[in-house]
DRENTORLUM-855099 format. One record per atom (N, C-alpha, C, O, CB): atom name; x, y, z; residue number from 1. Coordinates in steps of 0.2 Angstrom, whole numbers, plus 5000, padded with zeros to 4 digits. Glycine has a CB too. Example, Ala and Ser with C-alpha at 12.3 -4.5 7.8 and 13.67 -1.06 7.14 Angstrom:
# DRENTORLUM-855099
(r "N",(5066,4972,5039),1)
(r "CA",(5062,4978,5039),1)
(r "C",(5066,4984,5039),1)
(r "O",(5071,4983,5042),1)
(r "CB",(5057,4978,5045),1)
(r "N",(5064,4989,5035),2)
(r "CA",(5068,4995,5036),2)
(r "C",(5064,5000,5039),2)
(r "O",(5067,5006,5040),2)
(r "CB",(5070,4997,5029),2)
# end
This chain:
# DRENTORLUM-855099
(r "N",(5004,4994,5000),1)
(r "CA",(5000,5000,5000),1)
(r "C",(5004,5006,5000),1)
(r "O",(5009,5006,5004),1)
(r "CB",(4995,5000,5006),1)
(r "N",(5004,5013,4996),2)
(r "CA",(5005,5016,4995),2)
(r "C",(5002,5022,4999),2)
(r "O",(4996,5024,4998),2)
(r "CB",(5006,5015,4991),2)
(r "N",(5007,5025,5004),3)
(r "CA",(5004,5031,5007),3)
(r "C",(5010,5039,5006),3)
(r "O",(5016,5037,5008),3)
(r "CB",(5002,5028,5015),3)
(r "N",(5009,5043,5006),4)
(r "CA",(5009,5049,5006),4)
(r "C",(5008,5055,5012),4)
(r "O",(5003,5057,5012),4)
(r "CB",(5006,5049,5002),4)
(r "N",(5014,5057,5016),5)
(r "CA",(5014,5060,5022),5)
(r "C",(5018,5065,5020),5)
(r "O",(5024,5065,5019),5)
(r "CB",(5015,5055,5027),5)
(r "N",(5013,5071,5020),6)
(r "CA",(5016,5079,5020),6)
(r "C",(5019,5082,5025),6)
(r "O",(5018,5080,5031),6)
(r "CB",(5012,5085,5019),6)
(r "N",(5022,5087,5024),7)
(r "CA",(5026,5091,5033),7)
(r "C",(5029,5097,5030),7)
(r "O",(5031,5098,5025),7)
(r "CB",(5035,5084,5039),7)
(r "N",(5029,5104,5036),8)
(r "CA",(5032,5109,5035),8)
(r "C",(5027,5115,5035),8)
(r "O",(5029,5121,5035),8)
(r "CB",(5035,5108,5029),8)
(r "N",(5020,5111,5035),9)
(r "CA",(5015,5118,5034),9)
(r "C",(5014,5123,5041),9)
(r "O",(5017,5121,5046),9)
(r "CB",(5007,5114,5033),9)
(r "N",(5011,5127,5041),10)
(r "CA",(5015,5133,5046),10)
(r "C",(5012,5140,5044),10)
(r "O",(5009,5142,5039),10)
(r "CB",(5025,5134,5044),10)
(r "N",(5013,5143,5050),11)
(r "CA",(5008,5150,5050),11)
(r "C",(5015,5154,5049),11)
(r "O",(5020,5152,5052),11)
(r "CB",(5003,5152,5059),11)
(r "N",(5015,5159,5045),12)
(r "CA",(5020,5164,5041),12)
(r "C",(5015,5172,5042),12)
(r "O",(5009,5173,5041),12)
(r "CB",(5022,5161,5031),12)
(r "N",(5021,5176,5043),13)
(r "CA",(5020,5182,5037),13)
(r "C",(5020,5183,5031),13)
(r "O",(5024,5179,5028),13)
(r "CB",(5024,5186,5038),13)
(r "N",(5016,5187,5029),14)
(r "CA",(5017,5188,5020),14)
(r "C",(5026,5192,5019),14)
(r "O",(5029,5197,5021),14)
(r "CB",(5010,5196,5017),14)
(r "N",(5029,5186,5013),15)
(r "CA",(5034,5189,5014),15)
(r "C",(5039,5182,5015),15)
(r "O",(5044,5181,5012),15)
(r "CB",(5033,5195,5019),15)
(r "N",(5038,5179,5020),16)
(r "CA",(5040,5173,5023),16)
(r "C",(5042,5168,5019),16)
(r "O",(5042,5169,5013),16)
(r "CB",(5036,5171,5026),16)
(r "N",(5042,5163,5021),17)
(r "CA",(5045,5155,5017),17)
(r "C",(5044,5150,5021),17)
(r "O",(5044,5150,5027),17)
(r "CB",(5053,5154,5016),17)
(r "N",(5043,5146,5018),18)
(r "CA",(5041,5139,5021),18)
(r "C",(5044,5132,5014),18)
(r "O",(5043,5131,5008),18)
(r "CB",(5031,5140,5022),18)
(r "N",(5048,5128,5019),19)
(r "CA",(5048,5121,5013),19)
(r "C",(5045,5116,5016),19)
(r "O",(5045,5114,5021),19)
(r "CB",(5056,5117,5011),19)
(r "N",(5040,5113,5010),20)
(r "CA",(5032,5108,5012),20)
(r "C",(5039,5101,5009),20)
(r "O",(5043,5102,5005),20)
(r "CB",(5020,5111,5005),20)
(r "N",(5038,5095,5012),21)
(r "CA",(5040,5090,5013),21)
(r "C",(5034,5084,5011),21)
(r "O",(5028,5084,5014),21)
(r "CB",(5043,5091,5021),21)
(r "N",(5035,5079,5007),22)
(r "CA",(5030,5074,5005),22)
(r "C",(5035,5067,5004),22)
(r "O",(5040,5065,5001),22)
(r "CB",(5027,5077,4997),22)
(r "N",(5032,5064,5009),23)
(r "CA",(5037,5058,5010),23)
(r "C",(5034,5051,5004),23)
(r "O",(5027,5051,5004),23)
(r "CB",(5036,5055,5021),23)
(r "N",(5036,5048,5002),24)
(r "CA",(5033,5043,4999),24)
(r "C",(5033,5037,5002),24)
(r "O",(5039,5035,5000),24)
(r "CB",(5034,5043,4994),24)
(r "N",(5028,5032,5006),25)
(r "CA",(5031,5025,5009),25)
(r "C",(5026,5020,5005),25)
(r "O",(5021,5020,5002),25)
(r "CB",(5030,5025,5017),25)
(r "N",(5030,5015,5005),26)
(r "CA",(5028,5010,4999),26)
(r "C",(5033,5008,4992),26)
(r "O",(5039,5008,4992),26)
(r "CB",(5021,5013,4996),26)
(r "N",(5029,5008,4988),27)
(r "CA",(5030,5007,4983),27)
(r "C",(5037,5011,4978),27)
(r "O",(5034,5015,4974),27)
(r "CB",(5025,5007,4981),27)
(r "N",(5045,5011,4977),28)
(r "CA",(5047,5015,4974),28)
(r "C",(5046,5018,4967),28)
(r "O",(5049,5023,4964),28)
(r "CB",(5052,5013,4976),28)
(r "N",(5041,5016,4965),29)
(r "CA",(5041,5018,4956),29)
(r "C",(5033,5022,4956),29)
(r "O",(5029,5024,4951),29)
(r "CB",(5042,5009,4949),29)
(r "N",(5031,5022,4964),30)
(r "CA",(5027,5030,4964),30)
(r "C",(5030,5035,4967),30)
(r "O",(5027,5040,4970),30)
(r "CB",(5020,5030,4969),30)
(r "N",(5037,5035,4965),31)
(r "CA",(5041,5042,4967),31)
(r "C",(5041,5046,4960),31)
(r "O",(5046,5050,4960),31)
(r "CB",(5049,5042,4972),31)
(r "N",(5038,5045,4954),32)
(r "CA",(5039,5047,4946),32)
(r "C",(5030,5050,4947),32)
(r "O",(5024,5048,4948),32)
(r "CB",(5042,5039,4939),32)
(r "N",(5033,5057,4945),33)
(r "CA",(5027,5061,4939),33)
(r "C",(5025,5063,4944),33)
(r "O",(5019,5061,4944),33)
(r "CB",(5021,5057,4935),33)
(r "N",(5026,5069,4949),34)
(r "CA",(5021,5069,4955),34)
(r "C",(5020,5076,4955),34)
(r "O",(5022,5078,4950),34)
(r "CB",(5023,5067,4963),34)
(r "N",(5016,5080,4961),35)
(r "CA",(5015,5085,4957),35)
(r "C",(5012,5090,4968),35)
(r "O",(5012,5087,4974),35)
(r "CB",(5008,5082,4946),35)
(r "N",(5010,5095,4967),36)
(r "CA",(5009,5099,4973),36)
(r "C",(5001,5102,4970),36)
(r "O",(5000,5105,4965),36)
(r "CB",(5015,5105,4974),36)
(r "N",(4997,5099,4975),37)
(r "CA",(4991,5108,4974),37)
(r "C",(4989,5109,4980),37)
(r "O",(4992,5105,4985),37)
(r "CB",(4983,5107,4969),37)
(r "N",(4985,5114,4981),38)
(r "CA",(4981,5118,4985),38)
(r "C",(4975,5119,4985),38)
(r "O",(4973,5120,4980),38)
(r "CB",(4983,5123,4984),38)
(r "N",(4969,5119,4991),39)
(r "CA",(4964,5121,4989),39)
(r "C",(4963,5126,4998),39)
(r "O",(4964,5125,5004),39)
(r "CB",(4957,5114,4986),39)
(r "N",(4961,5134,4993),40)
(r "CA",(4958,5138,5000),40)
(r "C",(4953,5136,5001),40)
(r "O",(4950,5132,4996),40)
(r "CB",(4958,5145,5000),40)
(r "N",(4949,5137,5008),41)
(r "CA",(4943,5138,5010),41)
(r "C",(4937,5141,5005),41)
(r "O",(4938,5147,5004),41)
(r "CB",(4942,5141,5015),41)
(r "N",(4933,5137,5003),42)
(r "CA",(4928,5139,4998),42)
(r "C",(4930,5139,4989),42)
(r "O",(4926,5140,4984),42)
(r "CB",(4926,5146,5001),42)
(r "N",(4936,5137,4991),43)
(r "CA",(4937,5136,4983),43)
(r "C",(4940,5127,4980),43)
(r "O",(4942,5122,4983),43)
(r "CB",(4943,5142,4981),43)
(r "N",(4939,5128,4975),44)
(r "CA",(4941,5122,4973),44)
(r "C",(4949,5120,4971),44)
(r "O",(4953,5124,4969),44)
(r "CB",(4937,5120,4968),44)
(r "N",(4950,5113,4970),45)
(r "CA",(4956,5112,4970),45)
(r "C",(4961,5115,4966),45)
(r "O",(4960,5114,4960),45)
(r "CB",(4956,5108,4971),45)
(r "N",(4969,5118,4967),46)
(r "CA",(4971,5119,4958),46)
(r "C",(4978,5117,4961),46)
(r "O",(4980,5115,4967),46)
(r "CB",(4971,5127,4952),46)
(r "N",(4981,5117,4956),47)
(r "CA",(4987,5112,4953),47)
(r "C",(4991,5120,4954),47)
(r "O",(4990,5126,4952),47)
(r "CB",(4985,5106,4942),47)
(r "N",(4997,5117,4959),48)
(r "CA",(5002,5121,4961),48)
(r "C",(5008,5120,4958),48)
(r "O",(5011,5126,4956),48)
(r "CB",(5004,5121,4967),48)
(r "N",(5010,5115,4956),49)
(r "CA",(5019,5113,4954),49)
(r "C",(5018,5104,4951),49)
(r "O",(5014,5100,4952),49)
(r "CB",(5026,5113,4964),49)
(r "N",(5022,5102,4948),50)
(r "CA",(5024,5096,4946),50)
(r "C",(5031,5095,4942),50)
(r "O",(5034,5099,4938),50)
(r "CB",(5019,5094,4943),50)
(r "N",(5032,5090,4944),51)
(r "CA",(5040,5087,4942),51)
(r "C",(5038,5080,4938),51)
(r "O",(5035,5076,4942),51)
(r "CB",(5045,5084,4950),51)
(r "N",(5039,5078,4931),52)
(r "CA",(5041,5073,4930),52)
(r "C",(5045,5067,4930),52)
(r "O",(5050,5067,4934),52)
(r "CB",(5041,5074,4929),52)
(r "N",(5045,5063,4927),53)
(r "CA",(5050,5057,4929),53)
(r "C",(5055,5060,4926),53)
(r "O",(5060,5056,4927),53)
(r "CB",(5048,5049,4927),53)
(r "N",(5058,5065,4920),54)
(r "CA",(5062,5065,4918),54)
(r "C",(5066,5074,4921),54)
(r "O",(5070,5077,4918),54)
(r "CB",(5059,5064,4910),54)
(r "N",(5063,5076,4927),55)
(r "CA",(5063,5081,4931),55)
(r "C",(5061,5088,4929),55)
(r "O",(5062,5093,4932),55)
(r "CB",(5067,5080,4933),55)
(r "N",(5057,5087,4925),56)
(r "CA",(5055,5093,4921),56)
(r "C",(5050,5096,4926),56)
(r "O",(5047,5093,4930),56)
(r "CB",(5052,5092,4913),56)
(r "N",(5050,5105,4925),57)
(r "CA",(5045,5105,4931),57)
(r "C",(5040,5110,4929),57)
(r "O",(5043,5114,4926),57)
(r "CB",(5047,5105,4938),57)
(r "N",(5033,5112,4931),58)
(r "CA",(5030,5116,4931),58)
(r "C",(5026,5118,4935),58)
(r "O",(5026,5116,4940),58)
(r "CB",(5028,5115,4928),58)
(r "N",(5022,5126,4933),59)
(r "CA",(5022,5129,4937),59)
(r "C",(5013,5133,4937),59)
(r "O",(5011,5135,4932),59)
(r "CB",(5029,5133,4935),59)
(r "N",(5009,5133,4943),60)
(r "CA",(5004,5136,4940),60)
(r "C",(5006,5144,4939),60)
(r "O",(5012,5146,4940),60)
(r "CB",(4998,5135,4945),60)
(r "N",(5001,5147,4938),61)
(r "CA",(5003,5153,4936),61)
(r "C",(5004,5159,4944),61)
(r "O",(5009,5162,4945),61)
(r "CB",(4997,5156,4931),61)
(r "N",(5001,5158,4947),62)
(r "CA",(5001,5162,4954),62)
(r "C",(5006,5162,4958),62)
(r "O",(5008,5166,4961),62)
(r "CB",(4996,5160,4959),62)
(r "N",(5009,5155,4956),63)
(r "CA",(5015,5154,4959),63)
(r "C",(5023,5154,4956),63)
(r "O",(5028,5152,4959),63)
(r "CB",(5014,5150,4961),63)
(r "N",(5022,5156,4950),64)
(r "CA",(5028,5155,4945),64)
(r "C",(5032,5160,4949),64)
(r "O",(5029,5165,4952),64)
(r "CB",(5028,5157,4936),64)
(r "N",(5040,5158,4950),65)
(r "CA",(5044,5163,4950),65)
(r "C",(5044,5163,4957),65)
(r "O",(5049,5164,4960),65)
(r "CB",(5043,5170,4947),65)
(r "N",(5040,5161,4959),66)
(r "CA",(5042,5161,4969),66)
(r "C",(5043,5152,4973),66)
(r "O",(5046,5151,4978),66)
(r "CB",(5032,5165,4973),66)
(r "N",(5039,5149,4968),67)
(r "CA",(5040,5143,4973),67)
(r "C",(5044,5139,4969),67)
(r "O",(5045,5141,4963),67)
(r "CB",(5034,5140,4976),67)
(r "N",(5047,5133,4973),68)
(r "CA",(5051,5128,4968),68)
(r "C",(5050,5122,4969),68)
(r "O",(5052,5120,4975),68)
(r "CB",(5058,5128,4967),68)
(r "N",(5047,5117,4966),69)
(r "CA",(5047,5110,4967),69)
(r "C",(5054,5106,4965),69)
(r "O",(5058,5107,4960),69)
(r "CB",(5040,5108,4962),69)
(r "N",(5056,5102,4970),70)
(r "CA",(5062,5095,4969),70)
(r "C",(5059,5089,4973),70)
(r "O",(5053,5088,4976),70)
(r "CB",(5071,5097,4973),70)
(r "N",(5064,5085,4971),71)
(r "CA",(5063,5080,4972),71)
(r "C",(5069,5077,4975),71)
(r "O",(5075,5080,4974),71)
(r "CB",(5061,5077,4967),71)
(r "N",(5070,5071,4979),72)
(r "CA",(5076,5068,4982),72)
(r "C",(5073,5061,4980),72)
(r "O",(5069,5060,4984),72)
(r "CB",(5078,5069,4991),72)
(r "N",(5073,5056,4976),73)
(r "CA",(5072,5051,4972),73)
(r "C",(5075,5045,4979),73)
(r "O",(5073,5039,4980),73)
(r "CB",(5075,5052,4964),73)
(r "N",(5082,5048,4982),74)
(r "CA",(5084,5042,4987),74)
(r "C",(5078,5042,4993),74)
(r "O",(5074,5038,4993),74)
(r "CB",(5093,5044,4991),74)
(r "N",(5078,5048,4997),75)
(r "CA",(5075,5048,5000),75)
(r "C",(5067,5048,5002),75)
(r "O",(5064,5047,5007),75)
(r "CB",(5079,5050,5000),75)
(r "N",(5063,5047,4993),76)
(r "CA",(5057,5046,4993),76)
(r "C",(5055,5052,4992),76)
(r "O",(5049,5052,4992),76)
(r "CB",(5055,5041,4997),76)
(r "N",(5057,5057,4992),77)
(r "CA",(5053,5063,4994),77)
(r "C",(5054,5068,4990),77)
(r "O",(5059,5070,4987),77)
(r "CB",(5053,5066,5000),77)
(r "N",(5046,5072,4991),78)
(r "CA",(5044,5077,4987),78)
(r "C",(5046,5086,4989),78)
(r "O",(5043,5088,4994),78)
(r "CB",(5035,5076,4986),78)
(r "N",(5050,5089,4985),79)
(r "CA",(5048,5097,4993),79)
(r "C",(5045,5102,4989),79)
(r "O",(5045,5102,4983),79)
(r "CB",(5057,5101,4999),79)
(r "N",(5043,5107,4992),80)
(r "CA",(5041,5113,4989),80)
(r "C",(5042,5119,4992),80)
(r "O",(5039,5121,4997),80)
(r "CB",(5034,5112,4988),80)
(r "N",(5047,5121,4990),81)
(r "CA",(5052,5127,4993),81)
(r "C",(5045,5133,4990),81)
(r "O",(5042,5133,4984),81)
(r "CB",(5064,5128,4988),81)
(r "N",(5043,5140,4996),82)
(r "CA",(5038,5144,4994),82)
(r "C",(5041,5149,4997),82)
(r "O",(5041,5149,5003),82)
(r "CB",(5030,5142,4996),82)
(r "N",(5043,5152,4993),83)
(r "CA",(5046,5162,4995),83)
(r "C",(5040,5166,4994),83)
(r "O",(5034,5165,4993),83)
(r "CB",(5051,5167,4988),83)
(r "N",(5042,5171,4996),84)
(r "CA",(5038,5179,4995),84)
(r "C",(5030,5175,4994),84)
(r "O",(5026,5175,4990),84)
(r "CB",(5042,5183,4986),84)
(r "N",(5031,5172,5000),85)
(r "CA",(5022,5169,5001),85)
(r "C",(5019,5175,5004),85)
(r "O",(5022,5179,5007),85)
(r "CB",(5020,5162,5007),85)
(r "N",(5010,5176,5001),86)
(r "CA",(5006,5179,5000),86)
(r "C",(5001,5176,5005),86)
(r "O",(5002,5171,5007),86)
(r "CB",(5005,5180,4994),86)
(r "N",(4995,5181,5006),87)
(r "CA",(4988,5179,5010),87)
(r "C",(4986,5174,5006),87)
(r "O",(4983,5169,5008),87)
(r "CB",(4983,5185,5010),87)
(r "N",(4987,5177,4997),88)
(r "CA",(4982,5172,4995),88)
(r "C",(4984,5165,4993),88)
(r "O",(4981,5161,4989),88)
(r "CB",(4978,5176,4989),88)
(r "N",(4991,5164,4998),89)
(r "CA",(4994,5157,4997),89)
(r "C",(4991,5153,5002),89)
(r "O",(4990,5147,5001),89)
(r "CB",(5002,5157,4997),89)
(r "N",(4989,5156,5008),90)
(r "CA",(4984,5154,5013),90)
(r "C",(4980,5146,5009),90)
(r "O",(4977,5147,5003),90)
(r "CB",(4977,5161,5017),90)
(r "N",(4981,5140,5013),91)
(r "CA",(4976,5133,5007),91)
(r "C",(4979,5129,5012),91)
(r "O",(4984,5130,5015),91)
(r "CB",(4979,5131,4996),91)
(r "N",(4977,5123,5012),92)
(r "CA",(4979,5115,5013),92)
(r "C",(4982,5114,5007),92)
(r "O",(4980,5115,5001),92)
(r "CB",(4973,5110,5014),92)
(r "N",(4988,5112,5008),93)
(r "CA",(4994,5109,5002),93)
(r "C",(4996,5099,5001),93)
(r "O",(5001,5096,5003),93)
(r "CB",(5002,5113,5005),93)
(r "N",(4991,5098,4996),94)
(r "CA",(4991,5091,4996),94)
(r "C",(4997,5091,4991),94)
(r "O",(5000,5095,4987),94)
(r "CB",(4982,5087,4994),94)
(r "N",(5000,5082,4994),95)
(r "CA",(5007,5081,4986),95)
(r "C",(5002,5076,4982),95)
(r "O",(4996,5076,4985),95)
(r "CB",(5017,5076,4988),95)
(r "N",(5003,5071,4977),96)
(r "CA",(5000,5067,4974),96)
(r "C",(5005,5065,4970),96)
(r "O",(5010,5069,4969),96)
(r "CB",(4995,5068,4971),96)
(r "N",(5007,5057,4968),97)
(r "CA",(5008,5054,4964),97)
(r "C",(5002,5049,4958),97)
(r "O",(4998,5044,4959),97)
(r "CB",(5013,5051,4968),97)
(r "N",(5005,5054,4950),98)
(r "CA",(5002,5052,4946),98)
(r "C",(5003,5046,4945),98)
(r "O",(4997,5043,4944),98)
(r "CB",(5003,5054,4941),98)
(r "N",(5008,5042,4945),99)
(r "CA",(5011,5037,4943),99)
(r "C",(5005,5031,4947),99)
(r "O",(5003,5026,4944),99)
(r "CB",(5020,5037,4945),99)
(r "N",(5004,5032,4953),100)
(r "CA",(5002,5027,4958),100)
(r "C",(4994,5031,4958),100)
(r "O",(4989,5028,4959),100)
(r "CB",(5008,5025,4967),100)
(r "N",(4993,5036,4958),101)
(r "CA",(4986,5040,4958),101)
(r "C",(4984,5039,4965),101)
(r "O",(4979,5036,4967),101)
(r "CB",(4979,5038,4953),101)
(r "N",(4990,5042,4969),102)
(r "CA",(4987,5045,4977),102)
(r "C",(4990,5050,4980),102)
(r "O",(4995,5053,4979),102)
(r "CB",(4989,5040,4982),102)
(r "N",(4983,5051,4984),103)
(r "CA",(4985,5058,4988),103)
(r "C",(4986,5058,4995),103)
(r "O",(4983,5053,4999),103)
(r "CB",(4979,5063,4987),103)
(r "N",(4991,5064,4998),104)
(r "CA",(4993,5064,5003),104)
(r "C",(4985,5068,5007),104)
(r "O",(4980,5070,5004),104)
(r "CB",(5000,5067,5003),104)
(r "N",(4988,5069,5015),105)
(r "CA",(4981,5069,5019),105)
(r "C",(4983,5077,5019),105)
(r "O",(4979,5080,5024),105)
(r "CB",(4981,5064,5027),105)
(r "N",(4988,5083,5016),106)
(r "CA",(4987,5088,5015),106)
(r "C",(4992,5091,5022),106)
(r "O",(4994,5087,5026),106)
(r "CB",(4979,5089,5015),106)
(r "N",(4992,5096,5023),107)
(r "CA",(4998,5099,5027),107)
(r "C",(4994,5109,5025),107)
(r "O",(4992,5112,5020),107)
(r "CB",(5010,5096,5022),107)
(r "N",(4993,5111,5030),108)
(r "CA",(4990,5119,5033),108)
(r "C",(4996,5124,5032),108)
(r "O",(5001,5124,5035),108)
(r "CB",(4987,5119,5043),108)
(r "N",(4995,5128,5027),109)
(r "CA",(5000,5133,5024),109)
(r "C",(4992,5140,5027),109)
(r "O",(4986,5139,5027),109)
(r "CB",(5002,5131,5013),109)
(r "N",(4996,5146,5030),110)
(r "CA",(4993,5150,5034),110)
(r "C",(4996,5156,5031),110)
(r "O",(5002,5156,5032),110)
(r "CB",(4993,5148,5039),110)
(r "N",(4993,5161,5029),111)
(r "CA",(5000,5167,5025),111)
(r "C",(4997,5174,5032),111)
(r "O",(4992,5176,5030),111)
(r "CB",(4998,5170,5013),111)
(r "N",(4999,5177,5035),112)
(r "CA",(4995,5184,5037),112)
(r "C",(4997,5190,5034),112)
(r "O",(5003,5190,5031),112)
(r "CB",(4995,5185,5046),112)
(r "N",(4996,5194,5034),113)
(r "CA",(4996,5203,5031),113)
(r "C",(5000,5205,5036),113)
(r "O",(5002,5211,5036),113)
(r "CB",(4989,5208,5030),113)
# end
C-alpha cells in the first residue's frame, strides 16, 4: 500500500517561506510524475507545481517565480520550497503521485498581512 505523508505547513508572514516535505512510503516507482496543489477555503482544488519522471517541472501561474518544486528520488521525497508567500497562498497543500494516483492527507499553509 502506498501512502503519502506531508510536513512543513506553518503559520508565516506575508513575505516569509516555508519548505512543504512529501514523504513517499511504499512502493518506489510511485516516486515518478508527482506533482503539489492547494485548495483555499471555499474554493476548489488547483494544481500548484509538478515534476516529471524526467525532472522537468511546472508551474501554476500564481505561483511562477516564487516557489520551487524538487525531488530527492533516494530519499522518497517530494519538497516545495515557497518564497515571497502571499495571503492568497493561505490553502491546505496536498502532494500526489500520478504514477500510483494517490493523495497525501494535506499539510495547513497559513499566510497573514
Amino acid at each position: 500500500q502506498v501512502q503519502l505523508v506531508e510536513s512543513g505547513g506553518g503559520s508565516v508572514q506575508a513575505g516569509g517561506s516555508l519548505r512543504l516535505s512529501c514523504v513517499v512510503y511504499g512502493y518506489d516507482y510511485c516516486n515518478y510524475d508527482m506533482s503539489w496543489y492547494r485548495q483555499a477555503p471555499g474554493k476548489e482544488r488547483e494544481f500548484v507545481s509538478g515534476i516529471d519522471s524526467d525532472g522537468r517541472t511546472t508551474y501554476g501561474g500564481p505561483v511562477k517565480g516564487r516557489f520551487t518544486i524538487s525531488q530527492d528520488i533516494i530519499k522518497n521525497t517530494l519538497y516545495l520550497q515557497m518564497n515571497r508567500l502571499k495571503p492568497e497562498d493561505t490553502a491546505m497543500y496536498y502532494c500526489q503521485t500520478e504514477s500510483c494516483d494517490v493523495w497525501g492527507q494535506g499539510t495547513l499553509v497559513t499566510v497573514s498581512s
